[in-house]
N, C-alpha and C positions, 0 to 999 in steps of 0.2 A: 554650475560646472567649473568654474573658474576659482570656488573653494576648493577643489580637489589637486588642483596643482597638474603639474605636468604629466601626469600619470592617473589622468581621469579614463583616459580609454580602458588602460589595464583594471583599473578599478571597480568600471562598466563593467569590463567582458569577465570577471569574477565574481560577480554579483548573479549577473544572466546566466553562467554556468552552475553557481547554486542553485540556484532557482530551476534552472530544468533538471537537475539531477533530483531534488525532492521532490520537484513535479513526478518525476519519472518514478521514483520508490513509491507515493502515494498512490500513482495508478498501479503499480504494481500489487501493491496490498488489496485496491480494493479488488480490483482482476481474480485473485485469488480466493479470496475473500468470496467473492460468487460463485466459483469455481468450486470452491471446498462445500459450498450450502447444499447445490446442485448434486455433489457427490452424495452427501449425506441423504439427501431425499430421497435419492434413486435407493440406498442402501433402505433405508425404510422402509420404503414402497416394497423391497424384496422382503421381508418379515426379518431382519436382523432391527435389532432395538440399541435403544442405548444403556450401558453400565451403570450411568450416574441414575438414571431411573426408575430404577427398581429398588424398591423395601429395603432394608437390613436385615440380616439373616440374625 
Protein backbone atom coordinates (compact mmCIF):
# COMPACT_ATOMS: atom_id res chain seq x y z
CA UNK A 1 0.00 0.00 0.00
CA UNK A 2 2.62 2.28 0.91
CA UNK A 3 4.13 1.82 -2.82
CA UNK A 4 1.26 3.64 -4.05
CA UNK A 5 1.92 6.90 -2.32
CA UNK A 6 -0.52 9.22 -1.08
CA UNK A 7 -3.27 8.47 -3.48
CA UNK A 8 -3.63 4.69 -2.76
CA UNK A 9 -7.33 5.25 -1.74
CA UNK A 10 -8.16 6.84 -5.24
CA UNK A 11 -6.15 4.35 -6.84
CA UNK A 12 -8.22 1.55 -4.97
CA UNK A 13 -11.57 2.92 -5.48
CA UNK A 14 -10.51 2.96 -9.45
CA UNK A 15 -9.59 -0.15 -9.72
CA UNK A 16 -12.95 -1.53 -7.84
CA UNK A 17 -14.85 0.66 -10.07
CA UNK A 18 -13.24 -1.21 -13.10
CA UNK A 19 -13.88 -4.21 -12.01
CA UNK A 20 -17.61 -3.89 -11.20
CA UNK A 21 -18.23 -2.10 -14.34
CA UNK A 22 -16.77 -5.32 -16.41
CA UNK A 23 -18.35 -7.52 -13.85
CA UNK A 24 -21.50 -5.67 -14.79
CA UNK A 25 -20.98 -5.84 -18.92
CA UNK A 26 -19.93 -9.72 -18.48
CA UNK A 27 -23.19 -10.49 -16.68
CA UNK A 28 -24.82 -8.52 -19.05
CA UNK A 29 -23.63 -10.55 -22.14
CA UNK A 30 -24.12 -13.69 -20.58
CA UNK A 31 -27.99 -12.63 -19.45
CA UNK A 32 -28.52 -12.06 -22.96
CA UNK A 33 -26.71 -14.39 -24.21
CA UNK A 34 -29.53 -17.01 -22.61
CA UNK A 35 -32.13 -14.72 -23.24
CA UNK A 36 -31.37 -14.76 -27.12
CA UNK A 37 -30.99 -19.01 -27.06
CA UNK A 38 -34.39 -19.22 -25.26
CA UNK A 39 -35.83 -16.79 -27.93
CA UNK A 40 -34.59 -18.82 -30.63
CA UNK A 41 -35.82 -22.18 -29.28
CA UNK A 42 -39.22 -20.98 -28.78
CA UNK A 43 -39.07 -19.73 -32.54
CA UNK A 44 -38.15 -23.38 -33.49
CA UNK A 45 -40.33 -25.14 -31.51
CA UNK A 46 -42.97 -22.73 -33.54
CA UNK A 47 -41.90 -24.42 -37.18
CA UNK A 48 -39.78 -21.11 -38.23
CA UNK A 49 -36.15 -22.58 -39.19
CA UNK A 50 -32.93 -21.03 -39.68
CA UNK A 51 -31.58 -19.33 -43.09
CA UNK A 52 -27.92 -20.40 -42.55
CA UNK A 53 -29.46 -24.08 -42.64
CA UNK A 54 -30.70 -24.77 -45.45
CA UNK A 55 -28.94 -26.22 -49.00
CA UNK A 56 -27.89 -23.56 -51.70
CA UNK A 57 -30.17 -23.11 -54.35
Amino acid sequence: MSNLGPHAGFILASYAAVVLVLGGLIATVVLDHRAQKRALAALEQRGAGRRSGQAAP
